[in-house]
KEGU-194785 format. One record per residue (C-alpha): x negated, y negated, z negated. Coordinates in steps of 0.05 Angstrom, whole numbers, padded with zeros to 5 digits, always signed. Each point is the difference from the previous one (the first is absolute). Example, Ala and Ser with C-alpha at 12.3 -4.5 7.8 and 13.67 -1.06 7.14 Angstrom:
// residues 2
-00246+00090-00156 -00027-00069+00013 
// end
This chain:
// residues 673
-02110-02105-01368 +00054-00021-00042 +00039+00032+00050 -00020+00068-00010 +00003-00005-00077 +00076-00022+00011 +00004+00060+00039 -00040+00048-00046 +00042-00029-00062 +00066+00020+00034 -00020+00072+00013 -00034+00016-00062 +00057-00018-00039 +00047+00032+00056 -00040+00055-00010 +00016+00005-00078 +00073+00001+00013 +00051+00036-00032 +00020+00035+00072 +00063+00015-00012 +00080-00040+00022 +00028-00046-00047 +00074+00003-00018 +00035-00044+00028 +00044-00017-00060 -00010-00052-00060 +00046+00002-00059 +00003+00002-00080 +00042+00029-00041 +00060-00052-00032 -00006-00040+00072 +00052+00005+00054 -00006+00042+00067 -00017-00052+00045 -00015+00051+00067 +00055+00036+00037 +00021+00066-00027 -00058+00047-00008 +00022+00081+00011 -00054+00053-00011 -00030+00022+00067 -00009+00064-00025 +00007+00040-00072 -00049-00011-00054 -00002+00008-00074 +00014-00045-00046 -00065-00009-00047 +00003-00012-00081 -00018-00052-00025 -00064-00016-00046 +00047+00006-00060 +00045+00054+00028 -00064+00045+00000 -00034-00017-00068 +00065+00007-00028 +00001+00073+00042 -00069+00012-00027 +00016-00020-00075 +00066+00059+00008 -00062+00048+00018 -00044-00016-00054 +00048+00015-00051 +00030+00056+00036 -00071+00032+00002 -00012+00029-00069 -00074+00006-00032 -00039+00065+00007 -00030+00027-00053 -00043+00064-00010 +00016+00049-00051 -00081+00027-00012 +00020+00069-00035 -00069+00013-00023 -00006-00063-00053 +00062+00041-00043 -00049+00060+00007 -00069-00039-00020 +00035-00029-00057 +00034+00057-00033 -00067+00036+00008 -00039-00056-00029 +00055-00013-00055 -00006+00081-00029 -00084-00012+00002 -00001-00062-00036 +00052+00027-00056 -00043+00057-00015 -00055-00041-00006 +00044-00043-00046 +00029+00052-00045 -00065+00035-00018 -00012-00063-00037 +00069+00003-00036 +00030+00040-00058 +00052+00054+00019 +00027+00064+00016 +00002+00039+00065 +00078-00008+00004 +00001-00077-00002 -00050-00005+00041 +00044+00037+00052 +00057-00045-00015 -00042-00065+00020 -00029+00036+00054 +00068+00010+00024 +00030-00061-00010 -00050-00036+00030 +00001+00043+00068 +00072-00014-00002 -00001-00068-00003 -00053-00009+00060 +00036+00047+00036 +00060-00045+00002 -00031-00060+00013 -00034+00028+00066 +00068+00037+00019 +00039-00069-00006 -00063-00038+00030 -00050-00059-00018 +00001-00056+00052 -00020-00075-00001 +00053-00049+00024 -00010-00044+00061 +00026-00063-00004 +00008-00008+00077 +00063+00042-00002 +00030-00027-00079 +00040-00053+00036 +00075-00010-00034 -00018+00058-00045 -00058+00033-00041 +00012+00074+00029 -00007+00010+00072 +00015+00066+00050 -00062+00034+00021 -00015+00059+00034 -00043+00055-00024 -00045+00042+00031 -00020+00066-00030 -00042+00049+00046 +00024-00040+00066 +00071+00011-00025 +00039-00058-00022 +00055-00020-00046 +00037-00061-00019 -00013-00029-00070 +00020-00065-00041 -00058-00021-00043 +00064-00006-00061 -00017+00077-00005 -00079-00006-00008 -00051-00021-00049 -00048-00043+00002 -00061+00000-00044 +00032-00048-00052 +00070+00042+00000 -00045+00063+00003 -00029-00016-00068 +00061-00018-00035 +00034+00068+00019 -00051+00037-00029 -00011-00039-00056 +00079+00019-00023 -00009+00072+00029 -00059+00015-00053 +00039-00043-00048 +00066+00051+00013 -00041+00066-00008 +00006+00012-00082 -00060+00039-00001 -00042-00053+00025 +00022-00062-00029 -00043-00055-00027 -00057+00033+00047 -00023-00076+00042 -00060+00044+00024 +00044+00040+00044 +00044-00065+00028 -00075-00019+00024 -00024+00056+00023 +00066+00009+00045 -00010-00079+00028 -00075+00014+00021 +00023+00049+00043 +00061-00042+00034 -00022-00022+00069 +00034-00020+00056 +00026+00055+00051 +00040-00037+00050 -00043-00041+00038 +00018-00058+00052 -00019+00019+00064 -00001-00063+00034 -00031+00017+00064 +00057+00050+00016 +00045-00055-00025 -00015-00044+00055 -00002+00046+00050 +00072+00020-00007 +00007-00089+00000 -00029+00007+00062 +00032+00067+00026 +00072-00044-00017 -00017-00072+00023 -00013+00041+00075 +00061+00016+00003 +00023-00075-00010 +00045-00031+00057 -00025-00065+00020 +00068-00011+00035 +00081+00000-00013 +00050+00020+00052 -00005-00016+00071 +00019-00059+00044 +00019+00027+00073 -00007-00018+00064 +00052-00062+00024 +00030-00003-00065 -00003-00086-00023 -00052-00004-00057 +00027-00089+00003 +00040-00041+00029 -00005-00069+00017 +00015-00043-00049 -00011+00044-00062 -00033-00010-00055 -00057+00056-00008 +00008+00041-00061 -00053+00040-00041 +00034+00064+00035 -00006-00037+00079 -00069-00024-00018 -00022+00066-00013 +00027+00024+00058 -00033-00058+00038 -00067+00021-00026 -00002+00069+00016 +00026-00013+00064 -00067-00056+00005 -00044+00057-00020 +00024+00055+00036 -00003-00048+00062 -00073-00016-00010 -00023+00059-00022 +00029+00027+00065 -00036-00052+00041 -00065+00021-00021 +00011+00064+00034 +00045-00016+00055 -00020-00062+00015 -00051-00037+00062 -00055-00019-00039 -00030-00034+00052 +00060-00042+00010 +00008-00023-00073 -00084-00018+00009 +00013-00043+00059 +00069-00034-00044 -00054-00017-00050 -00057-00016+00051 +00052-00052+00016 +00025-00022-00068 -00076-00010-00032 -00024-00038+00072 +00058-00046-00008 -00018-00024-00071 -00072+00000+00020 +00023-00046+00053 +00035-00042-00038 -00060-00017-00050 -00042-00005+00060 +00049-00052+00026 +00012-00041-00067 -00090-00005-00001 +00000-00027+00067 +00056-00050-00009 -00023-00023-00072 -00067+00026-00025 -00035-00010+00068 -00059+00011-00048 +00009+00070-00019 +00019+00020+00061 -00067-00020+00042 -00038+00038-00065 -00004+00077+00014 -00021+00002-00077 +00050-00021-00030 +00055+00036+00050 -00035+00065-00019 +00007-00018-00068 +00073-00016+00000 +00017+00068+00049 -00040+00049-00052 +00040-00039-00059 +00057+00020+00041 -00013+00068+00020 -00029+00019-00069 +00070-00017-00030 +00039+00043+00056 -00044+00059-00001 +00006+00007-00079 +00077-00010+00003 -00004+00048+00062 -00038+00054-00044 +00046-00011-00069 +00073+00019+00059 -00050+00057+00026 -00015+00024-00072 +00064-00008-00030 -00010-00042-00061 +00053-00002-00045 +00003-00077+00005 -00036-00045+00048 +00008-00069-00044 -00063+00032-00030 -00035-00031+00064 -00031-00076-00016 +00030-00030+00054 -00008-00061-00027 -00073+00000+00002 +00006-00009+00083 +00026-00080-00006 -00048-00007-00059 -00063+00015+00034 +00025-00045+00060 +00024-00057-00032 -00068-00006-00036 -00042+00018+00056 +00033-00043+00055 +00074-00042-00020 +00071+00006-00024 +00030+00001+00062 -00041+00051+00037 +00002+00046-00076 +00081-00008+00010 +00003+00024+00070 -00041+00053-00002 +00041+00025-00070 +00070-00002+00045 -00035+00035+00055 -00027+00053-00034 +00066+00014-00038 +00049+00001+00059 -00041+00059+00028 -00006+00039-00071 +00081-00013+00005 -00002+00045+00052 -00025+00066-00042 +00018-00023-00066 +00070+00024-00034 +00048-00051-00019 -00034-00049+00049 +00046-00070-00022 -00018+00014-00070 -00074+00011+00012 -00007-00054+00047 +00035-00052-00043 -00051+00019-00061 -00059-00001+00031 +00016-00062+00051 +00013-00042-00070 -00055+00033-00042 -00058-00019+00058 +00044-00072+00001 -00013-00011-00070 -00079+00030-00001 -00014-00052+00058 +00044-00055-00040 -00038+00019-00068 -00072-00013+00034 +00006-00055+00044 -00058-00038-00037 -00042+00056-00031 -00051-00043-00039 -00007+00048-00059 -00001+00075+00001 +00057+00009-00055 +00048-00020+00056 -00007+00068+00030 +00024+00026-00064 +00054-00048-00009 +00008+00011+00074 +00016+00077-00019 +00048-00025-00053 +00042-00033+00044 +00003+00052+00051 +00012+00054-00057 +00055-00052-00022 +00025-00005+00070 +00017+00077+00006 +00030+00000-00062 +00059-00050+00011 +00009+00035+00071 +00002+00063-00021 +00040-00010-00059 +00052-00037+00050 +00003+00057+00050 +00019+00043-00057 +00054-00034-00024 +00028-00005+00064 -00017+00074+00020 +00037+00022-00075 +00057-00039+00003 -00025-00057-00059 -00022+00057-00050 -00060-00017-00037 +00003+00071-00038 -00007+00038+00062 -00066-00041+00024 -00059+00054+00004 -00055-00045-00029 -00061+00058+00018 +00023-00017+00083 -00037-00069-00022 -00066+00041-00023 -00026-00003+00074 +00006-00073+00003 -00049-00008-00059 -00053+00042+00032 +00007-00029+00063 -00012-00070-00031 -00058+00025-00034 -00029+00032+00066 +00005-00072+00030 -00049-00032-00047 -00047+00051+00051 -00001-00062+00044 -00052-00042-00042 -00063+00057+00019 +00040+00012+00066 -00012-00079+00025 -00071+00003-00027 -00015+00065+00047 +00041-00028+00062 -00041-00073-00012 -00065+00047+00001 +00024+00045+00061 +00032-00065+00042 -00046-00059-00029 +00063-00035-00024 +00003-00047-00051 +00061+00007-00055 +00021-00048-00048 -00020+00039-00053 -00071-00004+00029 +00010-00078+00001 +00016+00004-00077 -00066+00034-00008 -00041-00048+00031 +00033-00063-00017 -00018+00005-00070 -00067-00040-00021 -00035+00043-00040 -00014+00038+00069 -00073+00005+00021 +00001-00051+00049 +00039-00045-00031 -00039+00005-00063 -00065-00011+00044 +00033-00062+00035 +00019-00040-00067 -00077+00015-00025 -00032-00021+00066 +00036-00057+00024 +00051-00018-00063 +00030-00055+00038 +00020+00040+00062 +00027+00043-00044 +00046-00057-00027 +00020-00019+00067 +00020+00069+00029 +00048-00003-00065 +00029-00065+00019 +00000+00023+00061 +00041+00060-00010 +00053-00034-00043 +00013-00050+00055 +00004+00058+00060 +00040+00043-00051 +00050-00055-00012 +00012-00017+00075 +00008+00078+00023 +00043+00009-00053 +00045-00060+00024 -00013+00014+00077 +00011+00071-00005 -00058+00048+00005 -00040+00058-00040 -00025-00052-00068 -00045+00057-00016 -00039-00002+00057 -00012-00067+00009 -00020-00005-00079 -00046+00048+00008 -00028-00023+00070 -00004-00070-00035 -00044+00040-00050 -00053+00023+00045 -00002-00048+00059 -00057-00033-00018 -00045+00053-00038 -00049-00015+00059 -00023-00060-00035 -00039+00050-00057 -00057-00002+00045 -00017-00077-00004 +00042-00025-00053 -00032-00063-00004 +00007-00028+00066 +00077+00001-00021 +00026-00065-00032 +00048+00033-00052 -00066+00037-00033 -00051-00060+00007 +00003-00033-00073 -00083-00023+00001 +00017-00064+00039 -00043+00029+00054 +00028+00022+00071 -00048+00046+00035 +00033-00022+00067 -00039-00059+00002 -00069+00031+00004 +00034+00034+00059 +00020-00006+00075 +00073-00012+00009 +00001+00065+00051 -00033+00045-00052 +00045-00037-00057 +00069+00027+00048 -00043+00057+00009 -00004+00021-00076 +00073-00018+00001 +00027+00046+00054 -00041+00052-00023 +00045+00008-00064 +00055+00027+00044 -00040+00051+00032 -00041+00015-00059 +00074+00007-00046 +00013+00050+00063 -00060+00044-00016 +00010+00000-00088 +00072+00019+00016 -00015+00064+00043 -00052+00016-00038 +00040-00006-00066 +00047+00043+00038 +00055-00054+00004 +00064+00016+00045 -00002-00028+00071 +00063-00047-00023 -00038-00039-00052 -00058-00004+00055 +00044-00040+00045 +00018-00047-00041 -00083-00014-00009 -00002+00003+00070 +00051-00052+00014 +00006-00049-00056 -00038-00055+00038 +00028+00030+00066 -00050-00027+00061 +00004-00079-00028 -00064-00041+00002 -00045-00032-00051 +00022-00068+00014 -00045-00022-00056 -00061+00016+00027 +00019-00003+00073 +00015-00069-00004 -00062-00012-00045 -00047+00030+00051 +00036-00045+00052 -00010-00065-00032 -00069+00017-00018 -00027+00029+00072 +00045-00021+00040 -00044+00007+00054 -00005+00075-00004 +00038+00048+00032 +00033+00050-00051 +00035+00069+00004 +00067-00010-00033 +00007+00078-00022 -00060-00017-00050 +00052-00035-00040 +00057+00045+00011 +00030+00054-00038 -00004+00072+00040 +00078+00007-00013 +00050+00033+00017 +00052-00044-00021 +00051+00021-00048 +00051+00054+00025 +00050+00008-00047 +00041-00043-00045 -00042+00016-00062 -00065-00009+00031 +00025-00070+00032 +00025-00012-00070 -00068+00011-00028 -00031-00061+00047 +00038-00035-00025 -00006+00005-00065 -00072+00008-00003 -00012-00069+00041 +00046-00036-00039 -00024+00018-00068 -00066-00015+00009 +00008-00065+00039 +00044-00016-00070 -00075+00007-00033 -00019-00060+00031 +00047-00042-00022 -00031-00061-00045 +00072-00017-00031 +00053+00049+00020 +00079-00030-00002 +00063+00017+00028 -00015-00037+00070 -00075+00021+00006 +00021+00072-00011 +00055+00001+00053 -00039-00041+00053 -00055+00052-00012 +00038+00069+00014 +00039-00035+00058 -00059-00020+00034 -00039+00065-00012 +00064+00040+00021 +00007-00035+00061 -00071+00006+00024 +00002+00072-00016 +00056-00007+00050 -00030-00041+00052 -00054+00051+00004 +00047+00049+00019 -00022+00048-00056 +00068+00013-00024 +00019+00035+00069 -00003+00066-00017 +00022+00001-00073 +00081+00008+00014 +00005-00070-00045 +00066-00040+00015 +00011-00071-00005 +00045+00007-00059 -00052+00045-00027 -00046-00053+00001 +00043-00055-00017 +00011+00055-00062 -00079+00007-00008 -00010-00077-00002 +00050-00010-00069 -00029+00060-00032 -00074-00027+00008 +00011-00072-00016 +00043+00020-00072 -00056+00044-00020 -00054-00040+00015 +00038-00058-00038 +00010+00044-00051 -00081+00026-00003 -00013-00071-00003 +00052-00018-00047 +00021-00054+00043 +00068-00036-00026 +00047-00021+00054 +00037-00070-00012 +00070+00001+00014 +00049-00055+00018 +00065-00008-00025 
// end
């Protein structure tokens, strides 16, 4: 099975693909030529650059002069409305029929000049260096060149008729006329600036996005030379023109099989690194899925932001891939996958060094920032660091790329870093989902559960208060030692946690939560008393799946008393009947015995703590005789087989125990000098 999903992973990303060649060349401007001399291979044109053309489309824009409309019929509807309302105005005034004509006049004369010289509003769009601007006029489809020095507007308007009535000697001192005239000043030359932009539009068509012409077998560098802005451009239309070609002209198929290779070679290589050190994963199709989706998921969205063009791919999280892996599984599978996965986006991206070298360092540092997540702010902190990480790079490849000039750094390139940091915080509801969809268990699950206010936990301390003391005790002890050993301390703290919540059922039969003087054992058989015992293992088995615990915390229920017997009862019932014949496995745990190191760490911990309980004066020498001798039985018994525990560890294991227990006990040790 795992197999085909190797298989499947390869050709869906294949599939997704930018299908056309690579060039063959790397190079930044500033650096030296370090390939043989290139010559064209055949003629091409030499493209602008970025600023080249907004500097080209700047020269249009103010080239391109404003439209405006001159609407004829507003001079019209005003001089009509003007001669209504000022007969209307002068029946209600003293006068003769003469000076009546005079005002009559001078008012007509006055609008009449306005219109003819124009009323228009401003724009400031096009009042750049100066206040008047060029614009062309249209009147009746036919147009004209103007310069808004020679028009009104409505406050210029105003004035000039206000000194025009004030000129006319017959009507002087007359303030009814000046606002009579400026009711009936509108606007006549009106912005059109739908016609504006199409004539933008009509122009920036006829923009060249190129310069002059590079021909075929002429040298575009030589070996050895340093590549100038004018070579680099040269370099990068010859890149585009080549793959732009090859989308055409080239063998699709061929370029699918170069990358049918490429992707099975780094699936390979993962596959290899799982067999060789996390035998683990590899023999669980669950978590290989998992880890190919993560995989393929990352290459089909990079595939789709080449395909679509976006302007800049560092808007991708990539950083979210070594994230969700580290937390889900460890730091060294999380930093394999994360090198992987960027040597084949190096393939498609541009500028490949540069990309690779930010994203290799910025998955380094998200792995580095959360190799013990025990609180959920270090995913923030996490995306601090990484945001910090791209900073520092990117600021470093552009000094080197500008020659050492701060001024010339273009700060908004670093915009797409922000959002892609932001975009990685995704992970956090991505790990819960992919825990759901793969029954996984995360560390940030582990957080969750370890804390003591959880509904088990909370049950445990009111049922049986003195189990609940010794899981505790239990847990600091198994944290300690994994955390000197080398192993996952959240795990085995939270393990510790729940390994006995079997004993909920019969409390009381437990000698941590019997405080009456009364043991109910001795009312009983000594089968049914190991009975009752054993049963707390199987019974913890059934309140963790039905509390919906994760599989990993069940195991270490499973396996904290391994297969060992109840010597205490065994060798009771012997003494006591020893003619009877007895069935061992009625005083023997069901097992299995532990299977990793945290699990075998557990045992441990768990048998020497409380065997500490029964300690009538606990001192330095009491204490260490008592964890040797239960360590060494444990190892007699063989239970430590499977638990990947090395001498050293335990040697390790044996300190940690006997200084904490001293230390429970406040035992002081009595040095010689």
């Amino acid at each position: 099975m795992k197999y085909v999903m190797m298989v499947l992973c390869v050709v869906i990303v294949t599939l997704f693909l930018p299908k056309h060649a690579r060039f063959k060349y790397e190079y930044e401007k500033g650096k030296v030529w370090m390939n043989k001399d290139l010559v064209s291979p055949y003629s091409f044109a030499i493209e602008k650059t970025f600023e080249e053309i907004e500097n080209d489309k700047a020269d249009i824009y103010k080239s391109v002069l404003p439209v405006y409309q001159n609407e004829t019929e507003v001079a019209d509807n005003e001089l009509q409305a003007f001669l209504a309302d000022f007969e209307v105005r002068w029946e209600g005034a003293s006068g003769d029929d003469a000076l009546k004509t005079v005002y009559q006049q001078t008012g007509e004369k006055i609008l009449t000049a306005i219109y003819e010289r124009g009323v228009m509003a401003f724009n400031k769009k096009y009042q750049q260096a100066n206040t008047n601007y060029n614009f062309d006029l249209l009147t009746n489809n036919k147009a004209r060149q103007l310069n808004t020095a020679t028009v009104f507007t409505l406050e210029s308007a105003a004035r000039y008729a206000e000194e025009e009535v004030n000129k006319a000697v017959a009507v002087k001192n007359k303030p009814w006329l000046t606002k009579l005239i400026d009711d009936h000043i509108q606007q006549n030359y009106i912005y059109d600036e739908r016609l504006t932009l199409k004539v933008e539009e009509e122009a920036l068509k006829n923009l060249s996005p190129t310069r002059g012409m590079v021909q075929k077998g002429e040298l575009i560098v030589a070996n050895g030379s340093v590549i100038t802005q004018e070579v680099y451009q040269k370099l990068e239309s010859l890149k585009n023109t080549y793959e732009e070609d090859s989308k055409f002209g080239g063998n699709r198929k061929i370029i699918f099989f170069g990358q049918l290779l490429l992707g099975g070679l780094i699936v390979a290589l993962l596959m290899i690194f799982l067999r060789l050190f996390r035998r683990d994963i590899f023999e669980d199709n669950r978590k290989i899925s998992l880890i190919l989706v993560v995989i393929t998921i990352m290459l089909v969205s990079l595939s789709w932001a080449i395909n679509l063009k976006i302007p800049n791919l560092y808007y991708i999280p990539y950083c979210i891939v070594p994230i969700i892996i580290r937390i889900l599984f460890d730091t060294r599978l999380a930093l394999n996958i994360h090198l992987l996965v960027v040597l084949v986006a190096g393939f498609f991206v541009p500028n490949s060094f540069e990309f690779a070298f930010l994203q290799v360092t910025a998955g380094m540092v998200a792995i580095y920032s959360i190799k013990n997540l025990v609180k959920r702010e270090q995913l923030l902190i996490s995306a601090l660091f990484i945001l910090s990480n791209y900073f520092v790079a990117y600021l470093g490849i552009s000094l080197i790329r500008n020659n050492g000039s701060i001024a010339s750094l273009e700060w908004v390139n670093f915009v797409p870093f922000i959002f892609s940091v932001l975009l990685s915080l995704l992970a956090y509801p991505l790990i819960y989902a992919f825990e759901r969809v793969f029954g996984l268990t995360s560390e940030v699950t582990l957080m969750e559960i370890t804390n003591t206010n959880s509904k088990l936990l909370r049950e445990l301390s009111y049922k049986a208060p003195g189990t609940f003391q010794h899981s505790l005790q239990v847990a600091n002890l198994a944290e300690a030692a994994i955390f000197n050993v080398g192993g996952n301390t959240l795990l085995v703290r939270a393990g510790a946690l729940y390994h006995d919540i079997g004993k909920m059922e019969n409390p009381q039969y437990f000698i941590e939560n019997q405080n009456k003087g009364q043991n109910p054992h001795d009312s009983l058989s000594y089968e049914a008393s190991a009975q009752i015992i054993i049963r707390h293992v199987t019974k913890g088995v059934e309140l963790a799946r039905k509390n919906h615990l994760p599989e990993i915390i069940i195991d270490f229920i499973r396996t904290h008393h391994g297969n060992t017997r109840m010597d205490y009862f065994y060798q009771s019932f012997l003494k006591n009947f020893p003619e009877k014949f007895v069935d061992e496995n009625i005083f023997r745990y069901p097992g299995p015995i532990p299977f990793s190191k945290e699990t075998g760490v557990l045992m441990l911990a768990d048998s020497v703590e409380a065997a500490s309980r029964s300690l009538k004066e606990p001192d330095a020498k009491s204490i260490s005789n008592l964890v040797d001798r239960i360590i060494d039985y444990k190892l007699e018994q063989g239970q430590l087989n499977n638990s990947n525990i090395t001498l050293k560890d335990i040697a390790n294991i044996r300190t940690i125990f006997k200084n904490m227990l001293m230390s429970i006990y406040h035992v002081r040790i009595d040095y010689e000098i």
